[in-house]
C-alpha positions in Angstrom: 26.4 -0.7 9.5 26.8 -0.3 6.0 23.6 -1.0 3.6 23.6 -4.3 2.2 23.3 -3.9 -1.7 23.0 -7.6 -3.3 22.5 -7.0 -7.1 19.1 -8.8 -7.1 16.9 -10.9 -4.9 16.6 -14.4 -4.4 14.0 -15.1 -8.0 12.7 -18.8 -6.7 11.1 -16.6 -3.9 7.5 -15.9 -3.6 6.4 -12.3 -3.9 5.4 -10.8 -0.3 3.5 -7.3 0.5 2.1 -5.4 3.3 1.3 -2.1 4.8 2.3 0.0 8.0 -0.8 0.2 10.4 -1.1 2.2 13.4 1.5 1.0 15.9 2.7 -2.4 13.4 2.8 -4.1 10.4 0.3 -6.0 8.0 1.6 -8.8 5.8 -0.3 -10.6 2.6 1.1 -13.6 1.4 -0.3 -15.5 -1.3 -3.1 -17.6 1.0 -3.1 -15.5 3.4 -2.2 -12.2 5.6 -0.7 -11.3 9.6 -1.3 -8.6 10.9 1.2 -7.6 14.2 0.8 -4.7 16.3 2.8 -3.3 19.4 0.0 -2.9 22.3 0.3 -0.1 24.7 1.5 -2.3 27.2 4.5 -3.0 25.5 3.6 -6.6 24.0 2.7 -7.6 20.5 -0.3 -8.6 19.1 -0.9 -10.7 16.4 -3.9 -11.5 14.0 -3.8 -14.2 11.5 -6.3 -14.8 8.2 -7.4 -16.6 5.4 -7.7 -14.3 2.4 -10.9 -14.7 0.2 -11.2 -17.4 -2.3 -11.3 -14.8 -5.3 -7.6 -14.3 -4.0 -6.5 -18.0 -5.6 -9.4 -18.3 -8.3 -8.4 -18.1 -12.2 -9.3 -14.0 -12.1 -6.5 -13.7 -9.8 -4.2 -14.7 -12.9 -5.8 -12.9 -15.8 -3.2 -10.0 -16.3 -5.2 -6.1 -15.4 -8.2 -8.0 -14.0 -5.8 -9.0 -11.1 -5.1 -5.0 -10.7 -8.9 -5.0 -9.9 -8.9 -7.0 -7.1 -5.6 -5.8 -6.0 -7.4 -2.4 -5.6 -9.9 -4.6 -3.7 -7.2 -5.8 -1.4 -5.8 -2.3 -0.3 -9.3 -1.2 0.1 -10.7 -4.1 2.2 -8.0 -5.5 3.9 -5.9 -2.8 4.4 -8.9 -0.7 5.8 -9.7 -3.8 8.3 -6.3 -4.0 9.3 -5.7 0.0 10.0 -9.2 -0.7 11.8 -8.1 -3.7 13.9 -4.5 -2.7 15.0 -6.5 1.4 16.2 -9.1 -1.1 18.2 -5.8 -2.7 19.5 -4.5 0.4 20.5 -7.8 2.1 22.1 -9.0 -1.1 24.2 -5.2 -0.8 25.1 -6.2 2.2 26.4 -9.2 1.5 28.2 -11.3 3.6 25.1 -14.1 2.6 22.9 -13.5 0.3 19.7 -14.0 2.1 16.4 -16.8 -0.4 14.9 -20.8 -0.6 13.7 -22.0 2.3 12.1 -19.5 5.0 13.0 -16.9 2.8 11.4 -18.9 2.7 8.0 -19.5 6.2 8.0 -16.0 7.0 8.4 -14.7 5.1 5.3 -17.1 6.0 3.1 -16.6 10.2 4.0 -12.7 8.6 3.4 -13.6 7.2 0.3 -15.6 9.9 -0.7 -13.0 12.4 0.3 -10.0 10.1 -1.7 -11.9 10.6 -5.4 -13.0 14.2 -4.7 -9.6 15.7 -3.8 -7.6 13.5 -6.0 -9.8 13.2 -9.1 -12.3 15.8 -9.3 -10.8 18.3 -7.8 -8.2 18.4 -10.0 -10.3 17.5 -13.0 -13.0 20.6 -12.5 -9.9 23.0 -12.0 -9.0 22.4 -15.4 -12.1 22.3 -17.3 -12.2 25.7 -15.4 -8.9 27.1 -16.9 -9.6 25.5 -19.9 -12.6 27.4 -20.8 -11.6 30.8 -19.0 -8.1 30.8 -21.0 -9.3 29.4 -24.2 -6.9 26.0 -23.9 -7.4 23.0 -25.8 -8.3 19.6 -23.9 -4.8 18.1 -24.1 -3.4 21.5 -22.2 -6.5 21.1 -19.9 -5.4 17.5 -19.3 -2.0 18.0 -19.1 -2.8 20.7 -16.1 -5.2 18.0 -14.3 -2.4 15.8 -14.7 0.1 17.8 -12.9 -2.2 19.1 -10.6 -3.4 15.5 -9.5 0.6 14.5 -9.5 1.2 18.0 -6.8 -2.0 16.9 -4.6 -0.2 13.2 -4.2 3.1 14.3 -3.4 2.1 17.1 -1.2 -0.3 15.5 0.7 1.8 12.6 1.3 4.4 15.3 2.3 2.2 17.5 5.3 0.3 14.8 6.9 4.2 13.1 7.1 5.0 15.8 9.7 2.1 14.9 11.9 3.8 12.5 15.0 1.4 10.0 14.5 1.9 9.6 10.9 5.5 9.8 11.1 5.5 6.4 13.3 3.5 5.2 10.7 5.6 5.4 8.2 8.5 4.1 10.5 6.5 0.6 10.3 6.2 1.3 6.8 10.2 1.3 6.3 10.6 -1.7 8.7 7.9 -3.6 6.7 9.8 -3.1 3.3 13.6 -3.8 5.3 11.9 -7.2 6.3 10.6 -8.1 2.9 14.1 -7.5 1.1 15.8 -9.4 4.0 13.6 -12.4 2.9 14.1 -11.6 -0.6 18.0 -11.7 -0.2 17.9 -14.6 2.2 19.4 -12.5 5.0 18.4 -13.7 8.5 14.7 -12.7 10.1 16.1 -11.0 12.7 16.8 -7.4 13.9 20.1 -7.2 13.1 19.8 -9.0 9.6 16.7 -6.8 8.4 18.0 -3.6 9.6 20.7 -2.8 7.1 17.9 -3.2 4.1 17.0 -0.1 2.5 13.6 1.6 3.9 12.1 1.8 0.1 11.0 -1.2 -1.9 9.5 -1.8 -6.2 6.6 -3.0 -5.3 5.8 -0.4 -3.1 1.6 0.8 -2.9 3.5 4.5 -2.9 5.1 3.7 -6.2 1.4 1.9 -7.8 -0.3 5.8 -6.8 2.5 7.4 -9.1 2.4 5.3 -11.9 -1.6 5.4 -11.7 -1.4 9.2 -11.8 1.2 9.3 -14.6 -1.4 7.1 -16.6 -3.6 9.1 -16.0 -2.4 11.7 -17.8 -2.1 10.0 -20.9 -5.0 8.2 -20.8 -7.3 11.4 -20.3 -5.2 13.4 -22.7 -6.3 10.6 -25.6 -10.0 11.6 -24.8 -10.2 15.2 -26.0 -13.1 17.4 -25.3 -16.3 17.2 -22.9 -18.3 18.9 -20.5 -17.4 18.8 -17.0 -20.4 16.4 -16.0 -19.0 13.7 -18.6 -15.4 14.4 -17.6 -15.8 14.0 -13.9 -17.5 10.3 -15.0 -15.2 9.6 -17.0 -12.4 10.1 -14.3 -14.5 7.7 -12.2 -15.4 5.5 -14.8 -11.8 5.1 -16.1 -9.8 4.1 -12.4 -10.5 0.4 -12.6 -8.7 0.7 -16.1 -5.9 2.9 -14.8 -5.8 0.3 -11.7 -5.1 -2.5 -14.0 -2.4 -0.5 -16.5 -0.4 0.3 -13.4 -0.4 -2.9 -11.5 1.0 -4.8 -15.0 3.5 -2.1 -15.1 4.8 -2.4 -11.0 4.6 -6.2 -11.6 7.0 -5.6 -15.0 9.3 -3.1 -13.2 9.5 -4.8 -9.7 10.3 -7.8 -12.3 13.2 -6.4 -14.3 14.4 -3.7 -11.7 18.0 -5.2 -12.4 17.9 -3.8 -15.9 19.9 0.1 -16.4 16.9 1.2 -18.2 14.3 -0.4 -15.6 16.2 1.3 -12.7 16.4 4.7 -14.3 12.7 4.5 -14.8 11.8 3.4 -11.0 13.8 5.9 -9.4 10.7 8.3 -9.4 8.9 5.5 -7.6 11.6 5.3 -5.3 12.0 8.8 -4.4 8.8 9.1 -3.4 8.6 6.4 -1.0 11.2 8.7 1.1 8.1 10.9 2.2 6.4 7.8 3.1 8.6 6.1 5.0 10.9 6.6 7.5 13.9 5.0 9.5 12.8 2.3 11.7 13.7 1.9 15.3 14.6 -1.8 16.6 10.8 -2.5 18.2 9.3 -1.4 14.7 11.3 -4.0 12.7 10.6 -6.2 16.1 6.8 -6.1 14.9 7.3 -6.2 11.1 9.5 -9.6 11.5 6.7 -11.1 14.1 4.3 -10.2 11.3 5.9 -11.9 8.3 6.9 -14.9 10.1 3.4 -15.2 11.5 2.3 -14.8 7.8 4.6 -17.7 6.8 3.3 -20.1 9.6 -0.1 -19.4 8.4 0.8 -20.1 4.7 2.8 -23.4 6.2 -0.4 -24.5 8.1 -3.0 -23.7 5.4 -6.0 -26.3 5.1 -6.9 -29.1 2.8 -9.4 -28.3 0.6 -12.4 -30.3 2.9 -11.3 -27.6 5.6 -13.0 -24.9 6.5 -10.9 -22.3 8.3 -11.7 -19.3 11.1 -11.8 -16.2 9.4 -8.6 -14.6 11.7 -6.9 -15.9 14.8 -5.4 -13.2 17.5 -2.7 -14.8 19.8 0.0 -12.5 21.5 3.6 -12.8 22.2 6.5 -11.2 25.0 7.9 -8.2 23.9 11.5 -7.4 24.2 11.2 -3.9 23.6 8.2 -2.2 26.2 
């Protein structure tokens, strides 16, 4: 079937997201998030939530704060979700859950592992060159920069040939195909998502580009320092770099209809093809259950005097075992 290729999406639309996890699909809505995941025995599994109140409060609205707590977002809830759809999997299985102190452990060595390889590595390999080959700061910069923008792209790249990851970002393709079928107003179903294209604007793939093309430019404006001061300053400076490049998805994913707009997303884009993948019927299966489970949750949110359960699972059939 050929791709459908509407000029723009439906504008009255709300603005969705999401992320692949292991074996299915989150979705975030504005209220709230659904989270569906195929079990190993064939059916799929679905987890509903509230998000937090900070989500709808006044800071949500005030334009680079709300990059801050969109950081938050794909920290917390992404990591909860990747948690709860591998428990899914491993009771599934008949294996331990990953929680308690092992879990805690592991994502702060992530964490931990995230800022050293992508930050300071890259930032004490250039203070290094840049005092062994006599450069100045903004060649020393430049160098971190590209060296931060080869570490993205490649890692991305090698773990992408791992099994695993490659059915992860199957679910990542079938999770953007499902959000521009609702953004076009094509039917939620298998047949009316699959013709979307696997890569989408708002992509978190394109908000790690643009954060380490800021980068450059903001640590090239800060000239000399010792590597101590450099390496807290690389810190120091990513909620500021989390807010520049949120304002500047937001304006892109905005005005993506624009010649010049397009031209400057298509490194975004490109990207996203080592991070996603074709999806098979079953994936978009899941990623459909997940968005319309998301939009029954927004439907049914409380009044105000309500106070709602923090998640709901419930399952459903499967067509696909």
């Amino acid at each position: 079937m050929a791709a459908h290729s509407p000029s723009s999406p439906t504008q009255s639309l709300p603005s969705y997201g999401g992320q692949a996890v292991i074996e299915g699909v989150m979705m975030r809505g504005r209220t709230a998030y659904a989270i569906a995941v195929r079990a190993p025995a064939g059916h799929i599994v679905i987890r509903t939530g509230r998000l937090a109140a900070i989500y709808r409060s006044p800071l949500a609205r005030i334009p680079f704060l709300r990059g801050i707590i969109g950081l938050w977002d794909a920290l917390v809830l992404g990591v909860q979700a990747l948690t709860w759809s591998a428990n899914v999997q491993a009771e599934g299985a008949g294996e331990e859950p990953l929680e308690g102190p092992a879990l805690y452990v592991s994502l702060g060595a992530s964490l931990a592992l995230a800022v050293g390889l992508f930050f300071w590595l890259p930032a004490g390999v250039a203070q290094v060159l840049e005092r062994a080959l006599g450069w100045s700061a903004l060649a020393g910069n430049l160098v971190e920069g590209l060296l931060r923008l080869v570490l993205l792209v490649g890692y991305v790249a090698v773990i992408g040939l791992l099994p695993d990851v490659r059915r992860l970002y199957g679910y990542h393709g079938a999770e953007h195909k499902t959000i521009h079928a609702f953004e076009h107003a094509a039917p939620l179903t298998v047949e009316g998502v699959r013709p979307f294209p696997e890569e989408h604007p708002r992509c978190g793939t394109a908000f790690l580009l643009i954060l380490v093309l800021l980068s450059v430019l903001v640590f090239a404006a800060l000239g000399p320092m010792s590597l101590g001061m450099r390496l807290l300053t690389r810190l120091a400076l990513l909620p500021v770099l989390t807010g520049l490049a949120y304002e500047y998805l937001r304006f892109s994913a905005r005005h993506r209809g624009h010649p010049l707009m397009r031209l400057l997303i298509a490194p975004n884009l490109a990207l996203q093809r080592l991070t996603t993948r074709p999806p098979d019927d079953a994936m978009i299966e899941v990623a459909i259950a997940a968005f319309q489970a998301l939009r029954q949750a927004e439907a049914s949110a409380p009044t105000a005097d309500q106070r709602p359960q923090p998640h709901a699972d419930h399952q459903q059939p499967a067509e696909h075992a």
